[in-house]
C-alpha positions as a printed Julia matrix, in Angstrom:
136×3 Matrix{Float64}:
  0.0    0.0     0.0
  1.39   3.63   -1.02
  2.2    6.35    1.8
 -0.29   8.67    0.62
  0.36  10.76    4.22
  0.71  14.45    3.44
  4.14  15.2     3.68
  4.66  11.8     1.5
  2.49  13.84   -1.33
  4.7   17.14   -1.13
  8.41  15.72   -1.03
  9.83  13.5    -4.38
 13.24  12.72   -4.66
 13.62  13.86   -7.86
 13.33  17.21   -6.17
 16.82  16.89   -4.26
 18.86  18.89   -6.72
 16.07  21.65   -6.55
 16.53  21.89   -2.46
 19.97  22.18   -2.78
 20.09  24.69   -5.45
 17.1   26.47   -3.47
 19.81  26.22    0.18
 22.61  27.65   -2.19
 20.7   30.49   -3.51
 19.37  31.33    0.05
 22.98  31.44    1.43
 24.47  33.36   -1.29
 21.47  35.85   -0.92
 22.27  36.16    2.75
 26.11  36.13    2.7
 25.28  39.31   -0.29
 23.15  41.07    2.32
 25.76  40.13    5.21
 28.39  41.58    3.35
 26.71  44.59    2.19
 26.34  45.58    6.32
 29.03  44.63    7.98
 33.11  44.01    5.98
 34.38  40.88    5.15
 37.41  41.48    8.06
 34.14  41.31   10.69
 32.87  38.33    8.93
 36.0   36.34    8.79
 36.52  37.1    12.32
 32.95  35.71   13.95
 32.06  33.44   11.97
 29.33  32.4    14.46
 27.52  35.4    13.06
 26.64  34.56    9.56
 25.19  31.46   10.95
 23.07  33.56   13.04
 21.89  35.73    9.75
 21.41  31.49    7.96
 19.66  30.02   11.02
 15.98  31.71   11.34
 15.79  31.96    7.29
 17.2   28.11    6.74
 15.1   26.84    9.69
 11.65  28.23    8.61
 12.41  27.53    4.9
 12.91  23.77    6.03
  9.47  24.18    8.15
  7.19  25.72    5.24
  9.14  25.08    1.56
  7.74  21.12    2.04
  4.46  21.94    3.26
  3.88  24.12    0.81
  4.74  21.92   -2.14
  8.23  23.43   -2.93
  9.48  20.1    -3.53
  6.37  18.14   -4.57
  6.49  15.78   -7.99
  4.99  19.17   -9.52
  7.87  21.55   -8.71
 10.25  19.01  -10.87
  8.14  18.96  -13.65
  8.94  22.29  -15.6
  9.81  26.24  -14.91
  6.06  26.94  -15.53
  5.13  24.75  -12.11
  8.25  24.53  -10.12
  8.62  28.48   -9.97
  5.41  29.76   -8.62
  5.74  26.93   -6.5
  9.16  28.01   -5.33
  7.67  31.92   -4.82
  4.74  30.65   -3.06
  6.64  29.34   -0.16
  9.58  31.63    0.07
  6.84  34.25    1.19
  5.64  32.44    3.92
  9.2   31.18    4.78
 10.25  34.46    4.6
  7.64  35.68    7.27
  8.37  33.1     9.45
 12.14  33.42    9.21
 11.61  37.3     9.82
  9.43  36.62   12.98
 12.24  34.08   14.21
 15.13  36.73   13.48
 13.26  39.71   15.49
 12.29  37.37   18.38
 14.44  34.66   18.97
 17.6   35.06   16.94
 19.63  38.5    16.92
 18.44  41.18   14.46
 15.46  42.54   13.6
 12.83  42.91   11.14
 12.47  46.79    9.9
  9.78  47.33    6.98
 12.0   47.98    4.64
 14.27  44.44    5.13
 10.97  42.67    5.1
 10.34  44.35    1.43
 14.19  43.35    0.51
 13.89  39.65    1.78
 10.59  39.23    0.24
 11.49  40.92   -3.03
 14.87  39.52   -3.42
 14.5   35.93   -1.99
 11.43  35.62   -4.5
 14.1   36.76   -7.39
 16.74  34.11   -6.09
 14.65  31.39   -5.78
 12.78  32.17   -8.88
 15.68  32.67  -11.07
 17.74  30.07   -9.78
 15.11  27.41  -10.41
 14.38  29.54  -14.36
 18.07  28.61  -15.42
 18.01  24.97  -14.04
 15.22  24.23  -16.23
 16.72  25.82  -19.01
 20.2   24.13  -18.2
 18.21  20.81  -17.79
């Protein structure tokens, strides 16, 4: 008898080069932004603190992306599926990550970084997973 659970419906393993190119693009995106505020010397010498700028966005990406059907037998299919899909739970994740950064993790969550995490996550994700289908 098939696992026809839930989660079972919204995770395929053909999806596992999509989730890693989806963790890349999200750590590029915030190394960019970590860079842009602080200098590479401060960086290099706490390196603690980029995974404190990683952790709330990576943890509530692995929460939501799978519930909402980020990595579901759809999202491999083609550019037309797999990107709104990808878009559709970056905003959430991107929420929830913000909520986590301003309340449990240091940092905050000013209207204007909520615009630029929404906004430019969506363009990562989106454009990331545009090329691999046209690389594909």
């Amino acid at each position: 008898m098939a696992d026809s659970s839930f989660l079972a419906t919204r995770l395929d393993r053909a999806a596992v080069p999509l989730a890693v190119g989806d963790l890349i693009a999200l750590i590029v995106l915030l190394t960019i932004g970590a860079i842009n505020h602080s200098s590479v010397e401060f960086l290099s010498s706490n390196p603690l603190y980029l995974l404190e700028v990683f952790a709330p966005f990576l943890i509530a990406w692995a929460l939501i992306a799978p519930l909402v059907g980020a990595y579901s037998a759809g999202a491999v299919e083609t550019a037309k599926s797999s990107v709104p899909l990808v878009i559709r739970s970056w905003i959430p994740a991107a929420v929830v990550g913000l909520a986590l950064r301003a309340f449990v993790f240091r940092g905050g969550a000013a209207p204007a970084f909520v615009v630029v995490m929404l906004v430019l996550g969506s363009v990562a994700l989106g454009g990331w997973r545009a090329v691999y289908f046209k690389l594909r």
